[in-house]
N, C-alpha and C positions, 0 to 999 in steps of 0.2 A: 534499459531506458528507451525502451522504443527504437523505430524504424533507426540505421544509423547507416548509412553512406560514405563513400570518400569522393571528394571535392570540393570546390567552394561553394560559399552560400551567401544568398544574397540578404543584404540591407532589407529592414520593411519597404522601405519606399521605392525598392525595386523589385520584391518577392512582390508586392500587394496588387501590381500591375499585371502579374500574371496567376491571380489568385483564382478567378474563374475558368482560365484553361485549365489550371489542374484539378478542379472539383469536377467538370465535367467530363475530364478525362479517368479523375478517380470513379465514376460512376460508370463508366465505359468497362474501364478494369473488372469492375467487382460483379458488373454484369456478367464478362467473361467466365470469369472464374464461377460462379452461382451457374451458368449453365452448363460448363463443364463436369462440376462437381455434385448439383442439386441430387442425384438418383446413385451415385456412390453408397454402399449401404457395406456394413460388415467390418467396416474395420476392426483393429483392436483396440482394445482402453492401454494408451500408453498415457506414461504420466512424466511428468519434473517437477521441481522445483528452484525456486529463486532464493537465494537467501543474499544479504548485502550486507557490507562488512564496513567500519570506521576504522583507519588510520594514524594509531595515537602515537605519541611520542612521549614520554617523560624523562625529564631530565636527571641526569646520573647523578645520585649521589657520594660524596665526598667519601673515602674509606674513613676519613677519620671524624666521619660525622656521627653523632650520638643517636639511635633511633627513636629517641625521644621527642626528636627536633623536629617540627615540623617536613610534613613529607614534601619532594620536589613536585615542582606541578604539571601536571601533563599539558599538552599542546596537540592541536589538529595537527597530523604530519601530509605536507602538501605534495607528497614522491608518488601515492600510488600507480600514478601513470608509468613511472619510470617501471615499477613491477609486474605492470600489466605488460606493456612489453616484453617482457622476458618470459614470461608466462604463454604468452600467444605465441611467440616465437619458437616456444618449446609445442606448442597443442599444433603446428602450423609441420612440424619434422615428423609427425604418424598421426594424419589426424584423422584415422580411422579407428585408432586404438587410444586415441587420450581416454584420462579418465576423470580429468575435469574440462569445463569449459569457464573463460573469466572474459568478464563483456567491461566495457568502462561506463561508469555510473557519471552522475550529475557532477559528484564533489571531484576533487583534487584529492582529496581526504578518502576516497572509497573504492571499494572494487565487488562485482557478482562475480558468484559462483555458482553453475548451476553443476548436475551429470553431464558426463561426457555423452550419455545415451540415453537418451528415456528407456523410464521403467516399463516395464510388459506384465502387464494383470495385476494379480494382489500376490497371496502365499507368501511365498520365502522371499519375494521384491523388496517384504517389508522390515527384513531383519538387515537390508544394505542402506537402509536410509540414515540411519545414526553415523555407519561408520563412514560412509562417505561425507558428511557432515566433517568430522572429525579430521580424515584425510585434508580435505578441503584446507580447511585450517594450517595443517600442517605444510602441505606444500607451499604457502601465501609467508606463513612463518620462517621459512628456510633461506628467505630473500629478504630476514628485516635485518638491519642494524642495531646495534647496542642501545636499547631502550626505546625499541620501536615495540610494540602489539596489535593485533585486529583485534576488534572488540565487536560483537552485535549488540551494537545499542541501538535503539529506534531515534534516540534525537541526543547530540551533541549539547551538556547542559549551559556550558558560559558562550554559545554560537555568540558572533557579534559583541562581545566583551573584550576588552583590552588583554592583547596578547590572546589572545586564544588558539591561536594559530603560528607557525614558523613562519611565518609570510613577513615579509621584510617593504612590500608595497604600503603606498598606501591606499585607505577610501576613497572613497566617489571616482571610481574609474569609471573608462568611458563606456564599459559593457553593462553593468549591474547600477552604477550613477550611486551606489547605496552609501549612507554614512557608517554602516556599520563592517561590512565585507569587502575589505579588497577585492578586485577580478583575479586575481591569485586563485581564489579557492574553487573556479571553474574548472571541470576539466578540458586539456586545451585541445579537443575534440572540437571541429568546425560549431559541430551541431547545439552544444550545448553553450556557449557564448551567444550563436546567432539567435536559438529559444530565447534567451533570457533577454536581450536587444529586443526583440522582433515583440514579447510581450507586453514590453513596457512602449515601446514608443506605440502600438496597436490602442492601446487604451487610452495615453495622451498621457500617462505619468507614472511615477512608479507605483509597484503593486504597495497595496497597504494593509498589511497582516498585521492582527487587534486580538488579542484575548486575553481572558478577565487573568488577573493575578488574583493568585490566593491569598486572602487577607487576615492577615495575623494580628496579634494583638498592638503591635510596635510597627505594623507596615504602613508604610504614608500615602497618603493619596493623592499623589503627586501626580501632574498630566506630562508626559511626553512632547516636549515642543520643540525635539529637534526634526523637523523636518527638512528637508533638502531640496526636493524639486517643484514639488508642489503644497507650500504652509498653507494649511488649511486654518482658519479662525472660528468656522462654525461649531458651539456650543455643540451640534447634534452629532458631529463628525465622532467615531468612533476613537480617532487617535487624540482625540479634546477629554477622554474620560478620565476620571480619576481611577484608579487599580485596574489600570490596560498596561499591557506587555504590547509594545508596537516594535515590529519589524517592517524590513523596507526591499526586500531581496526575493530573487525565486530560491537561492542559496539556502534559506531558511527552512525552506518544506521541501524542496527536491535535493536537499542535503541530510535528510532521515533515512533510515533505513527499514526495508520491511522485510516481511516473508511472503513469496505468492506461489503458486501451484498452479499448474496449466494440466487438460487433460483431454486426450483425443475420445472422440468418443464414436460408436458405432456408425451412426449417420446422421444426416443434418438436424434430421426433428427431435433427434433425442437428445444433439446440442443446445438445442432451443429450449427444452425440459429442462436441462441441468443448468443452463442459465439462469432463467427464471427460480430455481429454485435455494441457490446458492446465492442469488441477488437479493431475497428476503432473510438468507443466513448472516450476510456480509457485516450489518453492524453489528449482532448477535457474539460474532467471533473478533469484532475491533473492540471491544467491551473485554470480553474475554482475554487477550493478549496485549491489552494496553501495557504501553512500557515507555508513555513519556510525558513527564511531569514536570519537566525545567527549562524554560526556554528563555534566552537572554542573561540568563542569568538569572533569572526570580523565577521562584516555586511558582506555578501558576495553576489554577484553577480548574483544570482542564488534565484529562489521562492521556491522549492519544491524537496523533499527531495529525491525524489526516485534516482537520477544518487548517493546519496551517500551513500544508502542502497545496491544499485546495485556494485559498487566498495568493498563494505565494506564485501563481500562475492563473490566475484569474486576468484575463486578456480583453472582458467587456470595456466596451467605451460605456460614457455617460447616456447614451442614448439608449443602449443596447441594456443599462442597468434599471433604465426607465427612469433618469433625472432629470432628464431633456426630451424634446418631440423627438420624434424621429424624423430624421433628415436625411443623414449621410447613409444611415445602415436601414438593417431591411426587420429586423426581430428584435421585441424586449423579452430579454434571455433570463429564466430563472435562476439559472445556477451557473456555476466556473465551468470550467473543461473537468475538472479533478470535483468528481463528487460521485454520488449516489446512482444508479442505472434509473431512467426517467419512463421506461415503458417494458414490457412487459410482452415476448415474442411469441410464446410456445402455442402450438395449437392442439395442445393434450387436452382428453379429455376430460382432466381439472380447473381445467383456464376457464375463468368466466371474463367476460368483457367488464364487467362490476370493478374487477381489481385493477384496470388502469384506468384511475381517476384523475389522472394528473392533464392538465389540459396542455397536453405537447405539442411544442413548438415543434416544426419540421417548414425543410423547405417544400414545397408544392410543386415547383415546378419539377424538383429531382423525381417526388415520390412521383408522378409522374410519369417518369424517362421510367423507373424501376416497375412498374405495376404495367407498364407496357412492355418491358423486358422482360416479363414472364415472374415476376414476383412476389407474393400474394398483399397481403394489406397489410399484415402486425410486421411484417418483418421490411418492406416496404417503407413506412413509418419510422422503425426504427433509425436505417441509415440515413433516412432522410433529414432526421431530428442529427445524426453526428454532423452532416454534413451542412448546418448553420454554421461553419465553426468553417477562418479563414485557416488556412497550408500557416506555419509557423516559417517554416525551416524549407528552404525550394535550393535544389542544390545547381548550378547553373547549368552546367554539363549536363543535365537529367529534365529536359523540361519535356521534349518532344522524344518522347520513347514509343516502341511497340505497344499498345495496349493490349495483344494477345498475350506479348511472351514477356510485363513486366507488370507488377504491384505499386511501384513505387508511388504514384499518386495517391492510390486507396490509403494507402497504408503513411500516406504522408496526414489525412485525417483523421484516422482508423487509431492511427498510436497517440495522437495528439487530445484524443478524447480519455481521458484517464476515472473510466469510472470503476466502480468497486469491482465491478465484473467484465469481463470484456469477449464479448462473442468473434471468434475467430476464422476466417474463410480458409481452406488450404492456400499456400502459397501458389501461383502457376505454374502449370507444368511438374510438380512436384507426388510423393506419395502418402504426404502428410494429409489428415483428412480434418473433418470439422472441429473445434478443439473450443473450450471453455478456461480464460483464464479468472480466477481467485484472486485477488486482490489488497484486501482490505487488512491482513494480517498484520502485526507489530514484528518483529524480529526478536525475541527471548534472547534472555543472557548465554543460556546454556545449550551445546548442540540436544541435549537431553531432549529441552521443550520444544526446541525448533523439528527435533524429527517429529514426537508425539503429533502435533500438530498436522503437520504435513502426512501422515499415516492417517490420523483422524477424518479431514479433510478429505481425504482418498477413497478410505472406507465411509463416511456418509454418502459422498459420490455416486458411488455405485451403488449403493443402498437405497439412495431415489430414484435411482433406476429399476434395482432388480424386486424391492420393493412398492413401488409403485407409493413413493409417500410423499405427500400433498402439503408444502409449506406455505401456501398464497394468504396472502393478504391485501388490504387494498395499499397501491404504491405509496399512496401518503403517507402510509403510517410506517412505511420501511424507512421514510425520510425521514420519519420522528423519532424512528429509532437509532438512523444515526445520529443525530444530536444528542439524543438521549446517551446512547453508548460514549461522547468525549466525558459526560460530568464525572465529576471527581468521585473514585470509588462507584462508577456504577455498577461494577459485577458483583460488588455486595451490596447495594444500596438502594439503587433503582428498578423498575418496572420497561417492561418491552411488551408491543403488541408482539402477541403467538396463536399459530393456531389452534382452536383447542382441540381437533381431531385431525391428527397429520397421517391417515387411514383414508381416510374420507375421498374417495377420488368421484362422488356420482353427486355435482354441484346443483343445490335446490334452496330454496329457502331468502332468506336475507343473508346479504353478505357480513353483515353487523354481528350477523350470530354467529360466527364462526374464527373470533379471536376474542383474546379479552388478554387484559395487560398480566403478566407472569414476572418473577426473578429471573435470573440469571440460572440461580439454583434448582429451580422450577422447571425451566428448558433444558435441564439437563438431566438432570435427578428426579424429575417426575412432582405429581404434588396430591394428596386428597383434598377433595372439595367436602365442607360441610354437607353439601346437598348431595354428596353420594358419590358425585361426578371424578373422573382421575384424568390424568394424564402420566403416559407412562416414561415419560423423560427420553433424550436424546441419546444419553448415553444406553440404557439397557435397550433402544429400537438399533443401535451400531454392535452391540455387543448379542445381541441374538443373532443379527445377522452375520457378524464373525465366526462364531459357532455354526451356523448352514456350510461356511464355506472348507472346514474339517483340516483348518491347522496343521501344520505338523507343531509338536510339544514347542519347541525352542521359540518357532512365532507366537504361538498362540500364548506364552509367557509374556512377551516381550511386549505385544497389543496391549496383554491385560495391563502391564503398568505405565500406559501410556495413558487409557483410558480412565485408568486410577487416577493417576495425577490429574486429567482434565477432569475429572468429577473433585476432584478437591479442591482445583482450584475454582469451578461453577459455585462450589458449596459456599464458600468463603474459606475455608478452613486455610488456604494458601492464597496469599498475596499475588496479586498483578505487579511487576513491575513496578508500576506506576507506584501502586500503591507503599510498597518496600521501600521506594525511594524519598517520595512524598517522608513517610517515619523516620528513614535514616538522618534528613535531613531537621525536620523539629527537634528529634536527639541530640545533635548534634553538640556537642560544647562550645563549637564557635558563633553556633546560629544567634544572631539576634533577636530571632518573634520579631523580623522585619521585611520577611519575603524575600531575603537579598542571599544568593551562595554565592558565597565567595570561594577565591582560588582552592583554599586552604579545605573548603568542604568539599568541593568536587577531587579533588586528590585521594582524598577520606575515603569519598566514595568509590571511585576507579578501585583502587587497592583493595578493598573490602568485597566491590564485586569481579575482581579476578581473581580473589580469595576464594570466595564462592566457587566458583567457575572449577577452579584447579582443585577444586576439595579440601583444602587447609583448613577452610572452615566452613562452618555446618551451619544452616540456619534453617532451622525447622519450618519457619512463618514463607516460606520461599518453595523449598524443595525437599519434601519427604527423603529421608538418607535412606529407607526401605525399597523405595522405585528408583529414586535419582543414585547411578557410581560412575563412577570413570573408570569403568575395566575398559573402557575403547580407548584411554589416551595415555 
């Protein structure tokens, strides 16, 4: 969850006073470091990953209950801090030799887990990725109580539903103001209370997260009019619509869970390369791994979760949204903090100026400070565009630090920008070097799909490296793509701009000629054109280059069904989450054909996909039983 500190933190209306000392002192910082680190060159490709874990609890059933009867229903369990604790406590007695690391997340309900070490190159790296997965698990497991589980789910289904949670508070506390979340299910981490304060009161009301419910034959179209801080009455307002799902909290979207991947890379330009080109992958692979279809309580409309992470921390005022002149603030901002990468760094030989079309906002007077600091223009630009964006979270003890020998202001920006990709500077003073974090992933049921993923991801990586292969497109239509990537079913349904020649690094011509909208299947598995023309898919450009790198048998096994499964699940031939869940639930014998899961469905579900998970039961439309076993657990 970003930059996290010990100490207190202050109020908006006393962080906000000192909001321009820490941007220009964040620029001081980051200056530092880019001159220290600019001509570093060689490091090695080390890598991690993130995975984030839900918290459940269900209630113990009666021995002398019939298992016929209705199953007990699960609940958020609000203790993981209590685990984290003890977990750190244990990483904190050799923590040179742990073998996991556990950070506290947003919820009460959650906990990460990354490696205790990053990985080093490819090979045999890639046969520890499942089972440390697995460990992970087990070791979070050996601290639950009777009817406790972790579960990777990307979005808790009945959030904000009665009873959802063991929280015994009630609504509208004074942190979140929300009618539907206790401040209970905050972690009670300074930082993550002051975020969620510090956004709502920044904007002037609480955040308003809106998306379409999916409309059944018996769903009603009924408008949401409980609103609490600010009732809106305008017809045009989002939460006035009929078949809206409205949420009121950051709890909603910085209470999902994902999977992300960070990766060091040799030197700064080649960070800038794999940014760029993992930043045109990002919705491609949240389409891919969508795994979340129920929010509030009703099926909605929508696969994946990110438009309501991105709403759920959305900190623009009215002026800054372009509803109002400008008065108080300085920019009308196109997008949230949490969205999409808005410009486009690399100065590889692929990069045409063409593909950042996006008319970015940045502050002038920083680009500025940086371009006089030895900085060049694209990259310039870039932090200058994070740095429209005020400090959230200022911790009071931490205002006036060294700028040589600390981060903390950079990175009080830096982490508060939450977009699909995030370009990383080394820490000060440190021997970590330029790093590319991954973002956009969903978090799978199974550690199966979660390693695949993250292996995949690894190996494309270096692949546009060692390859030299050219994903550009113009930025607009990466923004098209992530909207396109939440609709319902788009990994079998919908269209994505691609490029048609990911070879191509000697840029001529029109930039219009060199994508055209593709499947899902298509970007993966290749396609014939009637006019002759091919593309030879995503997966066999990763899987040749696997083969260069000369396996031993046991990897080289392991890739192939990693790969396998993600070309079936490209194909359609295997369900998204989303999509699995979406069906479970119209099957359902309690469903009404009203858009509404109730307790009794979600219980259903949990059970069925821990079934899944544990192997008890086999569901083909999911998880091929050929690729997918659990010799690891």
């Amino acid at each position: 969850m970003g930059f996290i500190a010990e100490g207190n933190t202050l109020v908006w209306e006393e962080a906000s006073k000192h909001a321009e000392y820490i941007k220009q002192h964040g620029i001081l910082q980051l200056l530092n470091i880019y001159n220290a680190n600019k001509d570093r060159f060689n490091d090695s490709f080390k890598w991690g990953d993130e995975v984030e874990y839900l918290l459940v609890e269900q209630e113990q059933q009666p021995a002398d209950q019939s298992a016929s009867q209705d199953p007990k229903p699960y609940k958020l369990k609000l203790r993981a801090h209590e685990i984290l604790d003890i977990l750190i406590k244990e990483e904190k007695l050799d923590p040179e030799n742990v073998e996991f690391l556990w950070r506290p997340e947003y919820g009460r309900f959650m906990v990460e887990g990354t490696p205790g070490r990053p990985y080093e190159g490819l090979g045999s790296q890639l046969n520890k990725i499942e089972t440390s997965l697995v460990e992970r698990r087990k070791s979070v497991e050996r601290l639950l109580k009777p009817g406790e589980k972790i579960i990777t789910m990307a979005a808790y289904p009945r959030m904000g539903c009665k009873d959802f949670s063991d929280s015994k508070e009630d609504v509208k506390g004074v942190v979140a103001e929300s009618q539907f979340l206790p401040d209970t299910v905050i972690n009670p981490h300074f930082r993550f209370s002051t975020l969620t304060a510090n956004i709502r009161k920044r904007r002037g009301a609480n955040v308003s997260i809106n998306i379409p419910m999916y409309r059944d034959t018996n769903t009603l179209p009924f408008v949401d009019q409980t609103t609490y801080i600010t009732p809106s009455k305008s017809k045009s307002d989002p939460v006035n619509q009929p078949f809206n799902i409205y949420m009121d909290a950051m709890g909603f979207g910085m209470g999902c869970c994902c999977l992300q991947t960070t990766f060091q890379l040799s030197n700064i330009e080649e960070a800038r390369t794999i940014y760029d080109h993992l930043g045109v992958f990002a919705p491609i692979m949240l389409s891919l791994t969508a795994s979340s279809a129920i929010f509030k309580g009703y099926l909605s409309d929508i696969d994946a979760r990110w438009t309501v992470i991105s709403q759920s921390v959305d900190d623009r005022t009215p002026e800054e949204l372009g509803q109002i002149p400008l008065k108080n603030n300085k920019y009308v901002i196109n997008k949230s903090r949490y969205d999409s990468i808005d410009t486009f760094i690399s100065r590889g030989s692929s990069y045409r100026s063409e593909y950042n079309d996006l008319d970015l906002v940045y502050d002038q007077d920083i680009y500025k400070i940086l371009i006089d600091g030895g900085i060049d223009n694209q990259l310039a630009r870039h932090f200058a565009h994070l740095f429209i964006r005020d400090p959230l979270v200022i911790y009071s003890d931490k205002i006036e630090i060294d700028d040589h020998k600390h981060s903390d202001h950079f990175e009080n920006i830096q982490s508060t920008n939450w977009q699909t990709v995030r370009f990383k500077p080394p820490p000060p003073n440190s021997n970590v070097g330029w790093r590319v974090e991954f973002r956009p992933m969903e978090v799978q049921l199974t550690d199966f799909e979660n390693a695949a993923f993250i292996v995949f991801i690894a190996l494309l990586t270096k692949a546009i490296s060692d390859r030299k292969l050219n994903f550009y497109i113009p930025i607009t239509k990466v923004d098209e793509n992530l909207k396109t990537a939440h609709f319902r079913d788009s990994c079998r349904k919908d269209k994505f701009y691609f490029r048609k020649n990911i070879t191509n690094n000697s840029p001529n011509g029109s930039v219009d000629d060199e994508y055209e909208l593709m499947t899902i299947n298509e970007i993966f598995n290749g396609k014939q054109s009637n006019e002759g023309e091919s593309f030879v898919g995503i997966i066999n450009v990763v899987r040749s280059y696997v083969e260069s790198l000369n396996f031993d048998f046991e990897t080289s096994n392991l890739v192939s069904k990693y790969l396998s499964f993600i070309s079936k699940r490209a194909s359609g031939e295997l369900k998204t989450f989303s999509t699995w869940t979406r069906d479970f639930v119209l099957s359902h014998p309690s469903y009404q054909h009203d858009s509404i899961v109730n307790q009794k469905i979600e219980s259903d579900l949990f059970n069925t996909a821990i079934d899944i998970f544990n192997g008890t039961i086999k569901d083909e439309t999911l998880l091929v039983s050929s690729l997918f076993n659990n010799n690891f657990t």
